[in-house]
C-alpha positions as CSV (number, residue, x, y, z in Angstrom):
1,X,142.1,57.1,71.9
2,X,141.8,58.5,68.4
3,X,143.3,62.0,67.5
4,X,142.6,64.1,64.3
5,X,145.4,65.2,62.6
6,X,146.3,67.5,59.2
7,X,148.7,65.6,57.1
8,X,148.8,68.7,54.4
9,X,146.8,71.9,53.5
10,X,146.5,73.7,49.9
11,X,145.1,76.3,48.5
12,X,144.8,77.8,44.9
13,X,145.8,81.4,44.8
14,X,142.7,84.1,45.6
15,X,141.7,85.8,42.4
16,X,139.8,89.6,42.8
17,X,136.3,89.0,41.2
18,X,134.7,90.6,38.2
19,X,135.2,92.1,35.6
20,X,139.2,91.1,35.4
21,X,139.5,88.3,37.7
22,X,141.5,85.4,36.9
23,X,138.6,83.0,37.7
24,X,135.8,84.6,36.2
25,X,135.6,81.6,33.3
26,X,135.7,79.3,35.8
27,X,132.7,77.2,37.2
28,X,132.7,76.9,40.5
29,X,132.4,73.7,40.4
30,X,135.9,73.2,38.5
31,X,137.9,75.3,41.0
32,X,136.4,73.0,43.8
33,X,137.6,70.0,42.0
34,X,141.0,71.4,40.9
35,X,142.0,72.1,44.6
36,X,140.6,68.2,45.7
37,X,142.8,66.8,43.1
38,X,145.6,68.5,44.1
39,X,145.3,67.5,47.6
40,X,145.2,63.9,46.7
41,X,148.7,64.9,44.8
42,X,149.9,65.8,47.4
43,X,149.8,62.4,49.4
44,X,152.1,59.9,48.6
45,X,150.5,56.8,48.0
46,X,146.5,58.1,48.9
47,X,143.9,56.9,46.1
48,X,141.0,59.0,46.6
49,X,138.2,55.8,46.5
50,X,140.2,55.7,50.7
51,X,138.5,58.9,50.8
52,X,135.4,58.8,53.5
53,X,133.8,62.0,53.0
54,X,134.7,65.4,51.4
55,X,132.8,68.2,53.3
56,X,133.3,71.3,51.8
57,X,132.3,75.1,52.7
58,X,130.5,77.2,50.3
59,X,128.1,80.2,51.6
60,X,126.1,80.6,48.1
61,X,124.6,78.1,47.8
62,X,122.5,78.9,44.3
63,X,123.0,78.7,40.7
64,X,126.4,77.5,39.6
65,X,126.7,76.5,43.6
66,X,124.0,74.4,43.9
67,X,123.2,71.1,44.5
68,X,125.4,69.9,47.4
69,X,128.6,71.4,45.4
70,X,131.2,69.8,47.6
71,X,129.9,66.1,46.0
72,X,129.5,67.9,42.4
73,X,133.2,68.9,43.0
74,X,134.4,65.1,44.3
75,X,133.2,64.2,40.9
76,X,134.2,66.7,39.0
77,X,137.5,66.0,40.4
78,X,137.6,62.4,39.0
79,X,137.0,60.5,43.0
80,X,134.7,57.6,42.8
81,X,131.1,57.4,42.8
82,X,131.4,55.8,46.1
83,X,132.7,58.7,47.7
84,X,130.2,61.0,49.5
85,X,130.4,64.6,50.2
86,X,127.9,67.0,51.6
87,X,128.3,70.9,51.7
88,X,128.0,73.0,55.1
89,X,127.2,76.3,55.0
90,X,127.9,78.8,58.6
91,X,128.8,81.8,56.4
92,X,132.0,82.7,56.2
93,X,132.9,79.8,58.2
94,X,131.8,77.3,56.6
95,X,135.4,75.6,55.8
96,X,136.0,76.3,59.3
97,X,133.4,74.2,60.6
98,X,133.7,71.7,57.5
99,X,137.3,70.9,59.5
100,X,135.7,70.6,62.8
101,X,133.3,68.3,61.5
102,X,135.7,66.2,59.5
103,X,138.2,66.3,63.1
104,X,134.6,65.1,65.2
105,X,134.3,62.4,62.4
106,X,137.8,61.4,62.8
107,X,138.0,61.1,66.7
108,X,134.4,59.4,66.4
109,X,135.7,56.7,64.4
110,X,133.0,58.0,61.8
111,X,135.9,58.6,59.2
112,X,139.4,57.3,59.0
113,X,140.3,59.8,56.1
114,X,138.6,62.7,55.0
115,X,139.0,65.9,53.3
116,X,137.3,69.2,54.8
117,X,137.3,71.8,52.0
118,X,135.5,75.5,50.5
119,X,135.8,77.0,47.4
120,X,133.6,80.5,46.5
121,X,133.3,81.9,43.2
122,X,132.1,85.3,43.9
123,X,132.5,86.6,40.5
124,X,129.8,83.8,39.3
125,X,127.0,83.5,42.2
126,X,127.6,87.2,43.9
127,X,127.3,87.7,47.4
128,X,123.7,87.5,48.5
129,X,122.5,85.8,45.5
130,X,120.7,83.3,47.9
131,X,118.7,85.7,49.5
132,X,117.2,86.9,45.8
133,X,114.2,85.3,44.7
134,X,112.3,85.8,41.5
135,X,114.9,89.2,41.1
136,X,113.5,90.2,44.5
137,X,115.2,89.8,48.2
138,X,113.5,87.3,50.1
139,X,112.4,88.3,53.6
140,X,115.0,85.9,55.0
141,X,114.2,86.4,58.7
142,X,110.8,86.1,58.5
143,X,108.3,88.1,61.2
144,X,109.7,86.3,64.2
145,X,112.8,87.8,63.9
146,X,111.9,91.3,62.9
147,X,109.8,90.8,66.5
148,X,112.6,90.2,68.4
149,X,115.0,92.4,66.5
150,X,112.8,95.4,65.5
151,X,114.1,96.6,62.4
152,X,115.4,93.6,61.6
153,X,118.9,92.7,61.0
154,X,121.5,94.9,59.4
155,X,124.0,94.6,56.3
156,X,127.8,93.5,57.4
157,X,129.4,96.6,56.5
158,X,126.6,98.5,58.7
159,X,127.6,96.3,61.6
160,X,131.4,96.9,60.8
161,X,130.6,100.5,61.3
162,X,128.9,99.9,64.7
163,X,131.7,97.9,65.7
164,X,134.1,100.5,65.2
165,X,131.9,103.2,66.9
166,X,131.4,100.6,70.2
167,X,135.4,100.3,70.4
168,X,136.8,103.9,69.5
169,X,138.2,103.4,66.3
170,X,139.4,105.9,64.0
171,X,139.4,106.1,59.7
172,X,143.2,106.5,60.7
173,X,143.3,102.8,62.6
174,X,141.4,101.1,60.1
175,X,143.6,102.2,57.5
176,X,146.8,101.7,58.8
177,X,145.7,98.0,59.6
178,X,144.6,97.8,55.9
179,X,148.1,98.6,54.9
180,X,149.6,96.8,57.0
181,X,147.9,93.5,55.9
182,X,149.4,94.9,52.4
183,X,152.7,95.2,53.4
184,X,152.7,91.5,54.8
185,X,151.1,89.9,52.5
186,X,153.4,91.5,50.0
187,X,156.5,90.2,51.8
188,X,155.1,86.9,52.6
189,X,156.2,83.9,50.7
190,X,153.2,81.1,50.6
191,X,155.6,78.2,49.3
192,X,154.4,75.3,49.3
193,X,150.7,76.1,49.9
194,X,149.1,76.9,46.5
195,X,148.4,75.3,43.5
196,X,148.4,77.2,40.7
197,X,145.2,77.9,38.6
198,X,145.1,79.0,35.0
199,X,148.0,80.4,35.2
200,X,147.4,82.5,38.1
201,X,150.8,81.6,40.5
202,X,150.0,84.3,43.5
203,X,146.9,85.9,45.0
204,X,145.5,88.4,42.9
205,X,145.3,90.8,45.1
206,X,147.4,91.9,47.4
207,X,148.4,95.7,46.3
208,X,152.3,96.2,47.8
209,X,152.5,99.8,46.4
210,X,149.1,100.9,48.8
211,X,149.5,103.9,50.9
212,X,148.1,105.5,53.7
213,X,147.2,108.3,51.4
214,X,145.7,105.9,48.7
215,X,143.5,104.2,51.9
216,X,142.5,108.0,53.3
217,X,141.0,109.0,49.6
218,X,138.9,105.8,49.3
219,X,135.0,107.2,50.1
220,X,133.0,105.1,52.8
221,X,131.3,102.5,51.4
222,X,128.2,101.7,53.1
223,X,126.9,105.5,54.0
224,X,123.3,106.2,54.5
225,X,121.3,107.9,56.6
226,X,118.5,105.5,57.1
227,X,120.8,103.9,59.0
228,X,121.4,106.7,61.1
229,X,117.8,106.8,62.3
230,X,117.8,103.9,63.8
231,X,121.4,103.5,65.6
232,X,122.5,107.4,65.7
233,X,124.9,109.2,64.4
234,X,127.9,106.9,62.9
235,X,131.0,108.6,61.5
236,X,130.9,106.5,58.7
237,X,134.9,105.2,58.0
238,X,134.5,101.8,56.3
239,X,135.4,101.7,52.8
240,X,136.7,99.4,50.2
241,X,140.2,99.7,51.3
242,X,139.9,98.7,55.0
243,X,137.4,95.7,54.2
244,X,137.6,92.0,52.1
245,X,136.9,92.3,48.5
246,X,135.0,90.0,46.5
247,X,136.8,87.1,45.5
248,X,137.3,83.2,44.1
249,X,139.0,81.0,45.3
250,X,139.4,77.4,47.2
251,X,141.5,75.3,49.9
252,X,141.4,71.5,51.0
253,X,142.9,70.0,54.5
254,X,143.3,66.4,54.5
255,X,142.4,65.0,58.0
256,X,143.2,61.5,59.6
257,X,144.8,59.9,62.6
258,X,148.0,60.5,63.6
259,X,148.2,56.3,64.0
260,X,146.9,56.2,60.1
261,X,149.2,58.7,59.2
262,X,152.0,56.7,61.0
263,X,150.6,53.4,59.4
264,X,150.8,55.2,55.9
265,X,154.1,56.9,56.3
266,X,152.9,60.3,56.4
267,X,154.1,63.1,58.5
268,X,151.3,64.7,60.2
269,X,151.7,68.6,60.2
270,X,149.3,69.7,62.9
271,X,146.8,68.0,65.7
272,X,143.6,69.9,65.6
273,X,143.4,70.3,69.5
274,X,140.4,72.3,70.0
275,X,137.1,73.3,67.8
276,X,134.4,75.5,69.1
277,X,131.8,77.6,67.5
278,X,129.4,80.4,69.6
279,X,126.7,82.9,69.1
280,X,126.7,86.4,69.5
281,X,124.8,89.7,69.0
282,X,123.7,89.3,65.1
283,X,123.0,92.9,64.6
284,X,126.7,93.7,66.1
285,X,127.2,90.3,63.4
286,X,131.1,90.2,63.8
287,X,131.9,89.8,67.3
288,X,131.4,86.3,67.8
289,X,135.2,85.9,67.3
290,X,135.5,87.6,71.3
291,X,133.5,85.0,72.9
292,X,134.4,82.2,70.7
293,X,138.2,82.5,71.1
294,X,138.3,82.8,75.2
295,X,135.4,79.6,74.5
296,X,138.2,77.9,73.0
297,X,141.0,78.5,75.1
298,X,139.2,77.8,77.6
299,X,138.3,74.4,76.8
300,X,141.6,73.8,75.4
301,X,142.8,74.7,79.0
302,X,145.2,77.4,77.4
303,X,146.0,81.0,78.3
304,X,146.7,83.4,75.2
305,X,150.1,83.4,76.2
306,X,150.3,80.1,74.9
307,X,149.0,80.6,71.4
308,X,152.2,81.6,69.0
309,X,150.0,82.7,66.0
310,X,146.6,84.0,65.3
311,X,144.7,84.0,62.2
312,X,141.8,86.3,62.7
313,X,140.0,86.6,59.4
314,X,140.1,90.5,57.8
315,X,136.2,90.6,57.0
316,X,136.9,94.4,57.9
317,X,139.6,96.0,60.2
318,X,136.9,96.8,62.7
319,X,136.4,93.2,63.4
320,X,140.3,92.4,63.8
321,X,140.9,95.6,65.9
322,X,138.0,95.2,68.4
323,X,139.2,91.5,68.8
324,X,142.6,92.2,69.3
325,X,141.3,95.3,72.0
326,X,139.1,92.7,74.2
327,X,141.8,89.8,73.9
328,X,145.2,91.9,74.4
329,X,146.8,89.6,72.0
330,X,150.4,90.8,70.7
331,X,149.2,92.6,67.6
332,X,153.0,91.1,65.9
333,X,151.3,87.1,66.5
334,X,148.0,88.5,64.5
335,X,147.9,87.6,60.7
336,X,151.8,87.5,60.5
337,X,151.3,87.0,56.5
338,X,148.7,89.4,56.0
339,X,145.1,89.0,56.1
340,X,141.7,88.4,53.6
341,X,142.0,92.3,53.4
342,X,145.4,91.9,51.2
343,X,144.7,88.3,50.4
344,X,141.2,88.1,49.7
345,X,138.4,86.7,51.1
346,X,136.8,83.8,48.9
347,X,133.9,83.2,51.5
348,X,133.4,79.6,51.8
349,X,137.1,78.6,51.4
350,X,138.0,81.1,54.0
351,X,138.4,78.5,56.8
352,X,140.5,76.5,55.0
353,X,142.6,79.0,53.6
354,X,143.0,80.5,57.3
355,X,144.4,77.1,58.2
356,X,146.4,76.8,55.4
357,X,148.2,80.0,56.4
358,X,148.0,79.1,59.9
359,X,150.5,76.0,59.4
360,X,152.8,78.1,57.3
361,X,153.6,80.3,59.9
362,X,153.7,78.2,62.9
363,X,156.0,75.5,60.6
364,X,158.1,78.9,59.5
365,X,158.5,80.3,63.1
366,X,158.6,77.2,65.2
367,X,155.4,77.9,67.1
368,X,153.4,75.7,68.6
369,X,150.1,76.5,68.8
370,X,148.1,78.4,66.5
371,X,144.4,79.7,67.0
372,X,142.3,80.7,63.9
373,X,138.8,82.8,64.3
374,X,136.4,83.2,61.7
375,X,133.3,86.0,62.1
376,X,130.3,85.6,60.4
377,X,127.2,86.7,59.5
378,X,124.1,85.7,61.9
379,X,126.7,86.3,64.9
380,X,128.4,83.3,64.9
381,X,131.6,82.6,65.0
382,X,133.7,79.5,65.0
383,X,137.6,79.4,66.7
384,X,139.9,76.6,66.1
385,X,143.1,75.6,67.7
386,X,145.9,73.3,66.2
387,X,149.0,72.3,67.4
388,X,151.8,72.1,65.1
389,X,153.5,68.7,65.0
């Protein structure tokens, strides 16, 4: 019976967006390919012609990120013309899924070595940019959905904001999770995982010197009282500082067999044990992660005793803090080296780096299993466990 294993992970270091970005010169395409080659690096003795398929994760999917961007990239990136790659877009999981479907492909027999990668230059296509056509937004719903959901759906922040009205949060919580993704980020050390990029040797921004009283003076950023007249009054307590920023970035897994890897005198890093991916309430937007992780535990036939790490991406504290209420997960096992809050949050290479992080820390502490959740817009959410190797 065929496995899926990760024989390595990397990332280049996140850069903040526009206007002073590290990126911001660089095509989209480019970063893609810069992280693909330095996978391939990586490998001892991998040519990338072996390469079956590179499925990559991008959520803007216009302009410079058009036109199936993960096969632009394998080009760009020097790979033969023979190898394929196709680009998967579930939001802010779309690396996410891009490794379950490389791991189904694997176990299938559909691929014996693939790469499953995401890169997002938000300073270059800007978030949304797929919903705007002719300098207008499109109606991307469409009348069926504004009939089942009157008023249609809702911005993420706006659901953020519910979210943290449903579960009792306070400006006070959010902030101190906010600093406390600071602080770990700040004292993590990410060895191992990156591949520098112009220069650029650490994520760009992760803000060590934050404060409670620097987070408190931030205004809320998505107040307005339209809102108000169609969900009640919301004591509005998101702001810059307790969300993800805009951001570039990329991240490549390179997944196989653990009898290839054996064959090929690699050391595989991490089995890939269990991949799931649910729906939930798309005007709440962010709570899939709930239902998706006790979906994956679950099928994995583990309790969340059993999981030694959690990666639960930092779209907004809201998101982590209502997860980490419903689940009862040891808040000390949750984003151990800080989060997309502190780290950044380069949408479609999100999944990957969240998996990328993930084997750091369970190689660091000894852990054995690790589960990484990914919110996203729509209301889905994927949830992926490994086990470290």
């Amino acid at each position: 019976m065929r496995d899926a294993v990760i024989v390595d992970a990397v990332r280049t270091p996140v850069a903040k967006g526009k206007p002073t970005g590290a990126y911001t010169a660089l095509h989209p395409i480019e970063l893609h390919a810069h992280v693909l080659r330095a996978l391939i690096g990586r490998m001892p003795g991998l040519d990338s012609a072996e390469i079956d398929d590179v499925i990559g994760g991008t959520v803007g999917q216009v302009g410079e990120q058009a036109g199936n961007s993960a096969r632009l990239a394998a080009l760009a990136a020097g790979f033969p013309e023979h190898v394929p790659g196709v680009t998967v877009d579930r939001q802010c999981g779309s690396s996410q899924q891009a490794i379950s479907f490389a791991a189904q492909g694997v176990i299938s027999g559909g691929y014996d070595i693939v790469i499953a990668s995401g890169a997002e230059s938000m300073s270059r296509v800007p978030i949304g940019s797929s919903a705007v056509v002719n300098g207008a937004r499109a109606d991307v719903g469409g009348p069926l959905i504004a009939r089942r959901y009157p008023g249609g759906l809702i911005p993420q922040g706006v659901a953020a904001e519910l979210i943290a009205r449903k579960w009792g949060l306070s400006r006070t919580q959010l902030d101190e999770f906010a600093l406390t993704s600071h602080q770990r980020a700040a004292a993590a050390s990410f060895d191992g995982q990156l591949t520098q990029v112009n220069e650029l040797a650490s994520d760009e921004n992760i803000r060590p010197d934050t404060s409670l009283e620097v987070l408190a003076g931030l205004r809320p950023a998505f107040a307005d009282p339209r809102w108000e007249q169609r969900f009640g009054a919301i004591d509005w307590k998101v702001t810059a500082g307790n969300s993800s920023p805009v951001n570039d970035g990329a991240a490549a897994v390179l997944i196989t067999t653990s009898e290839i890897a054996r064959r090929r005198g690699w050391r595989p890093r991490a089995r890939i044990h269990t991949a799931v991916a649910t729906g939930d309430d798309p005007i709440y937007m962010l709570t899939g992660v709930i239902p998706a992780t006790a979906k994956a535990l679950a099928r994995a036939g583990l309790t969340l005793a059993d999981i030694d790490a959690f990666e639960v991406n930092e779209a907004f504290s809201s998101v982590v803090l209502a997860w980490q209420a419903e689940t009862g997960a040891d808040p000390a096992k949750i984003n151990v080296d800080g989060g997309a809050i502190a780290i950044g949050h380069p949408l479609g290479a999100s999944g990957a780096r969240l998996a990328t992080t993930l084997l750091g820390v369970l190689e660091r502490t000894g852990g054995r299993y690790g589960l990484q959740t990914m919110c996203e817009a729509g209301g889905t959410a994927n949830a992926t466990i490994i086990e470290r190797l």
